[in-house]
C-alpha positions in Angstrom: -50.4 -76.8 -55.2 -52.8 -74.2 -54.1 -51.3 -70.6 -53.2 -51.6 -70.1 -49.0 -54.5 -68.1 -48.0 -51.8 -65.0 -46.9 -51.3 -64.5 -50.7 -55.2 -63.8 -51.2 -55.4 -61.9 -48.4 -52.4 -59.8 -49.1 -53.7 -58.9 -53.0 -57.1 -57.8 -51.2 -54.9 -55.5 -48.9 -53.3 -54.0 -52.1 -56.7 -53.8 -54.1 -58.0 -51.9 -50.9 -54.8 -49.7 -50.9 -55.0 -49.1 -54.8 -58.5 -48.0 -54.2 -57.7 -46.1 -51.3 -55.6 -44.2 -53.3 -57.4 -43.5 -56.6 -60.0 -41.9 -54.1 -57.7 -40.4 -52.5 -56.6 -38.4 -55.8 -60.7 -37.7 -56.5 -60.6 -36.4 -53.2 -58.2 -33.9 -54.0 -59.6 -33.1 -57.4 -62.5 -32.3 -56.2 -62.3 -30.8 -52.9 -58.3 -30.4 -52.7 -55.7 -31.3 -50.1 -57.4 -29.6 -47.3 -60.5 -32.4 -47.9 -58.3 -35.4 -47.5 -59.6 -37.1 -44.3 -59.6 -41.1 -43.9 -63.1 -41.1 -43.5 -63.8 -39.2 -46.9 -61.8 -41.6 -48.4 -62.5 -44.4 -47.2 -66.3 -43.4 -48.4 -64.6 -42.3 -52.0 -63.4 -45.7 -51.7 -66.8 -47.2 -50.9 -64.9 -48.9 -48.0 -65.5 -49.0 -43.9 -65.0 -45.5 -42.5 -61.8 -47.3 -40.6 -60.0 -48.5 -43.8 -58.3 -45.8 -45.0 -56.4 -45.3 -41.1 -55.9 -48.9 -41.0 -53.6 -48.8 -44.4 -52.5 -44.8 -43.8 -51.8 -44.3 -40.6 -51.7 -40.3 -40.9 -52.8 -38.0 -43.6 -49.5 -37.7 -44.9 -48.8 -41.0 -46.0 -52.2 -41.4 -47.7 -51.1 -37.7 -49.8 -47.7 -39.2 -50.2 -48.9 -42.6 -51.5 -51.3 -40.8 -53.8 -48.6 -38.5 -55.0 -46.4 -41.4 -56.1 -48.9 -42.9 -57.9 -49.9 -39.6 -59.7 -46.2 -38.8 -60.6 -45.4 -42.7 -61.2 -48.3 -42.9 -63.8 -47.2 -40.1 -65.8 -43.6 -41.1 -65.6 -44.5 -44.2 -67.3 -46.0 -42.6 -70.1 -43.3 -40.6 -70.2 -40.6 -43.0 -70.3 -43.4 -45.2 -73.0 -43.5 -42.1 -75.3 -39.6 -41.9 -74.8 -38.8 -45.4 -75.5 -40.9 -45.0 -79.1 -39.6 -41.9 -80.8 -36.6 -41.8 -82.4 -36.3 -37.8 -82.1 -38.7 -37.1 -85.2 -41.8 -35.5 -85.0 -44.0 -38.6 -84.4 -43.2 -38.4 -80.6 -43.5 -34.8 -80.3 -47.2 -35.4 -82.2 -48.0 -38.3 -79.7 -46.5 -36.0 -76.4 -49.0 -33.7 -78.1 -52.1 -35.8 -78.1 -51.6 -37.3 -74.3 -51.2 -33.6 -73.3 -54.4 -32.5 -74.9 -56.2 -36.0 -73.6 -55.1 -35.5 -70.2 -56.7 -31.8 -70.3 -60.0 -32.6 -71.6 -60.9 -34.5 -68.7 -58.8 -32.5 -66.0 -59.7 -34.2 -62.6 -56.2 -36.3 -62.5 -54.3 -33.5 -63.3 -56.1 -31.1 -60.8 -55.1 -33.6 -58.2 -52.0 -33.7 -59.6 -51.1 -30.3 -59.5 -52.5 -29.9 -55.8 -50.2 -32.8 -54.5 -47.1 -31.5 -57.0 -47.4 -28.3 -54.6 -47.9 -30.4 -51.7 -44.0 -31.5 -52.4 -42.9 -27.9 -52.8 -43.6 -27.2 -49.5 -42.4 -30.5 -48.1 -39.2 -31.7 -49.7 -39.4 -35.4 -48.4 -42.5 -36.1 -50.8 -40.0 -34.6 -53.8 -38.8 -37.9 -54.9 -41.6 -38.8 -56.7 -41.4 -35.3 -58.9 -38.3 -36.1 -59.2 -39.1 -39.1 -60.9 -41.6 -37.1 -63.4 -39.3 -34.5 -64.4 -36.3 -37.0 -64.8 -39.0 -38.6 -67.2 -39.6 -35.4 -69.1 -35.7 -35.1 -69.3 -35.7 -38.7 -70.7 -38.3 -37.7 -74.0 -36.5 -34.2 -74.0 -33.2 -35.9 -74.5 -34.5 -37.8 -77.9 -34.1 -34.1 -79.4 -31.8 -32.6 -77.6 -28.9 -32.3 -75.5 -28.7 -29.1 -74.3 -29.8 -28.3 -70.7 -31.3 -25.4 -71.3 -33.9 -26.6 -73.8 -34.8 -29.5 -71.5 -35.4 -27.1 -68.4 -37.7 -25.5 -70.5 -39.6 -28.3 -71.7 -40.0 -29.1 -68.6 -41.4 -26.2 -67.3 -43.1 -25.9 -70.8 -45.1 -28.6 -70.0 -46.1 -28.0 -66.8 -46.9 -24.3 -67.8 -49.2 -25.6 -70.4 -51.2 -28.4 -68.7 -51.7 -25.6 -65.8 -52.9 -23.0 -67.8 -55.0 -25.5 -69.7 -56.6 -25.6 -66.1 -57.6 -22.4 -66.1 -59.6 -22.3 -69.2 -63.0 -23.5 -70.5 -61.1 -23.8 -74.2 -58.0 -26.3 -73.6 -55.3 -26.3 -76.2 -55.7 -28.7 -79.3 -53.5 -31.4 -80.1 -52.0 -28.9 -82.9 -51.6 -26.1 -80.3 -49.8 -28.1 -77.6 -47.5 -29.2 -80.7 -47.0 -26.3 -82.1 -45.2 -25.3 -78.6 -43.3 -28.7 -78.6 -41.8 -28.2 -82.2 -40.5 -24.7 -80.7 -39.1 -25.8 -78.0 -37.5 -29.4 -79.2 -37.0 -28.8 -82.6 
């Protein structure tokens, strides 16, 4: 039996979304919250000018949808990398090596940090940092069980992918890991 035409039509609609939002985040990477319009990104998108309004119907929810996303990415690695240490210093290597990836090529986490402060100043888009720093907690908590350490891994973390923002030479594997072991071990 063949699948009813809604079902095509509907996975287009998310495609469209999903793209909608990846430009959304390039959007912001490049030019930052304050360049977020539908029609720039619905031309990031390589879509009618009309798309992005027709699936966002304000700015806000196309930020919001494109925060989740960021934060629901990297809470899935985070939760991956969790699931596959045992505490040693294999996961702390591996935390070390996604760190120093995701800073060589810094667009994501540009974006990223714009939309992060984006939920500081409005507390319904906190859920989805939430989610990321709950995930952090989760890896932290394969080391350790004291709530101070993992407060500071946390901020740790984000201390150190910002930072690596700010400079031309972004921390090595070794570097990053060499603040992990300090911290978690």
């Amino acid at each position: 039996m063949s699948e009813p035409t809604t079902d095509g039509r509907r996975l287009k609609g998310e495609r469209r979304k999903k793209e909608l939002i990846d430009a959304t985040v390039r959007v912001v990477a490049r030019d930052g919250v304050a360049g977020v319009s539908h029609r720039v990104v619905a031309r990031q998108a390589g879509q009618p000018a009309t798309a992005a309004a027709y699936y966002f119907k304000n700015i806000d929810d196309l930020l919001t949808a494109a925060l989740t996303d960021c934060m629901a990415q990297d809470a899935a690695r985070m939760r991956a990398l969790a699931a596959g240490t045992d505490g040693g210093p294999v996961g702390l290597r591996a935390l070390a090596e996604l760190m120093a990836a995701v800073v060589v090529h810094p667009d994501h986490l540009l974006a990223e940090f714009e939309l992060y402060l984006l939920a500081a100043r409005r507390p319904e888009l906190r859920e989805a940092t939430d989610d990321w720093l709950a995930a952090i907690d989760e890896f932290g908590r394969r080391y350790t069980d004291d709530p101070v350490r993992l407060r500071i891994l946390a901020g740790v973390m984000d201390g150190l992918l910002m930072q690596a923002l700010l400079t031309d030479d972004p921390p090595s594997v070794d570097a990053f890991e060499d603040v992990l072991r300090q911290v978690l071990l």
